[in-house]
C-alpha positions as CSV (number, residue, x, y, z in Angstrom):
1,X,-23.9,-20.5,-27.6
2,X,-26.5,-17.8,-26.1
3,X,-26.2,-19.5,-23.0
4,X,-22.6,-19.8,-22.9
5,X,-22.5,-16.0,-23.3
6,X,-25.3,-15.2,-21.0
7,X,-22.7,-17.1,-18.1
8,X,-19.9,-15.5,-19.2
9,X,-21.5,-12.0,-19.1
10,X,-23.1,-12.1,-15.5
11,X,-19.6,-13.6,-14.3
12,X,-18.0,-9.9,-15.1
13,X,-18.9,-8.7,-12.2
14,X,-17.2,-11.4,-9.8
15,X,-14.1,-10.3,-11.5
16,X,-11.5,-8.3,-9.4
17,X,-8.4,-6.7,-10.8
18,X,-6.1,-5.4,-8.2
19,X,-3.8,-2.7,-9.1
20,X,0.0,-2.6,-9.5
21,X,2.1,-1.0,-6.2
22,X,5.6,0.0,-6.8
23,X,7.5,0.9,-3.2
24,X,10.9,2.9,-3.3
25,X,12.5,2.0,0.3
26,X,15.2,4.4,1.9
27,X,15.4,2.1,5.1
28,X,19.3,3.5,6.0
29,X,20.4,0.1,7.3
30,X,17.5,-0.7,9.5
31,X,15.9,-4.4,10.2
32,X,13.0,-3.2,8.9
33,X,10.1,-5.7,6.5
34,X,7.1,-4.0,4.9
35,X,3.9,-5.5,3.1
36,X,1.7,-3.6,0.5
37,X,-1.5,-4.1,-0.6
38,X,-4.6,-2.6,-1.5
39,X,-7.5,-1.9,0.7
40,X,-9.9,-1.5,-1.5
41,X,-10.2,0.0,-5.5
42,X,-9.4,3.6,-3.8
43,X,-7.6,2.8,-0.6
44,X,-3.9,2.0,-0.1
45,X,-2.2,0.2,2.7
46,X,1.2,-0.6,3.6
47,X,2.3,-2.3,6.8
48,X,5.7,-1.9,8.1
49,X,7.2,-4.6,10.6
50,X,10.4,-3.3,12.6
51,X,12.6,-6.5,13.6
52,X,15.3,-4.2,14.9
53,X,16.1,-3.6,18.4
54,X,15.2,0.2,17.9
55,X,12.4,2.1,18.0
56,X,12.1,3.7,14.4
57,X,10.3,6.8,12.6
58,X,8.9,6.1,9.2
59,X,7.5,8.8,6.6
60,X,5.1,7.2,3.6
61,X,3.7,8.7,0.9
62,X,1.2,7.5,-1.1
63,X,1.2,8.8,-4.9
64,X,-1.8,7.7,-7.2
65,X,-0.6,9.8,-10.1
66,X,-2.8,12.7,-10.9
67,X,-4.0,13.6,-7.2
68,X,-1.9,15.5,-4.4
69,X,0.5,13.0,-2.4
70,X,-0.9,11.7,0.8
71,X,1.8,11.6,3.4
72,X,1.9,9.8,6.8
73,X,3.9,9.4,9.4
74,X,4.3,6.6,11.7
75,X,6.5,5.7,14.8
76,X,7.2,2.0,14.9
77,X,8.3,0.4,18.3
78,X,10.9,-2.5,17.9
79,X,9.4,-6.1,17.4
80,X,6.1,-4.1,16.3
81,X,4.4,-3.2,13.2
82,X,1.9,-0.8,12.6
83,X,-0.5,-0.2,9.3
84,X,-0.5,3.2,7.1
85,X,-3.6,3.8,4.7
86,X,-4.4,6.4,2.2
87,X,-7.6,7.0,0.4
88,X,-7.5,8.5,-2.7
89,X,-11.0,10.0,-4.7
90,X,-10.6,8.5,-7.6
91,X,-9.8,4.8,-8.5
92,X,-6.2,3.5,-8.2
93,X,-4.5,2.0,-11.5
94,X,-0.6,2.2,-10.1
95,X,-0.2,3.3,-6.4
96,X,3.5,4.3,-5.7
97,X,4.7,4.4,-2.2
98,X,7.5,5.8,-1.0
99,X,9.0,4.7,2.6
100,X,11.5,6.3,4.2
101,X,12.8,5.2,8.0
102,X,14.8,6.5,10.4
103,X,15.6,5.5,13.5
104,X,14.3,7.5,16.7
């Protein structure tokens, strides 16, 4: 039993959680695909694929609850994607993103 607990207790550490992202889109009609997921246990990505034949504007903001908003904005060409990060100081428990797009 010792042992079994001894394995069990330097295993903890090989344990990952990832945290929960919730996006609200606003893509106004565009062909537009994005993929979440985090970085790290502070860091934030989203990347947002454009399948449209327009080029498009897109605003993100990252909101980690208790810290200011981190906003970026990004010009995606069409058939392109491109990445958008945010690093936060503390340690992420729900990232919500919010991605609105436009086109340019």
């Amino acid at each position: 039993m010792k042992k079994f607990c001894c394995v069990v207790l330097a295993m903890l550490p090989l344990t990952a959680f990832a945290y929960q992202i919730d996006v609200e889109k606003q893509l106004n009609g565009l062909s537009i695909d994005y993929n979440a997921y985090d970085t790290d246990s502070d860091i934030a990505t989203i990347q947002v694929n454009n399948y449209g034949s327009t080029d498009v504007t897109c605003k993100v903001v990252f909101n980690n609850g208790p810290e200011a908003p981190r906003t970026r904005n990004i010009e995606v060409a069409a058939g392109k994607h491109k990445n958008a990060t945010a690093k936060f100081n503390r340690s992420i428990i729900k990232m919500r993103i919010k991605l609105t797009c436009t086109p340019k």
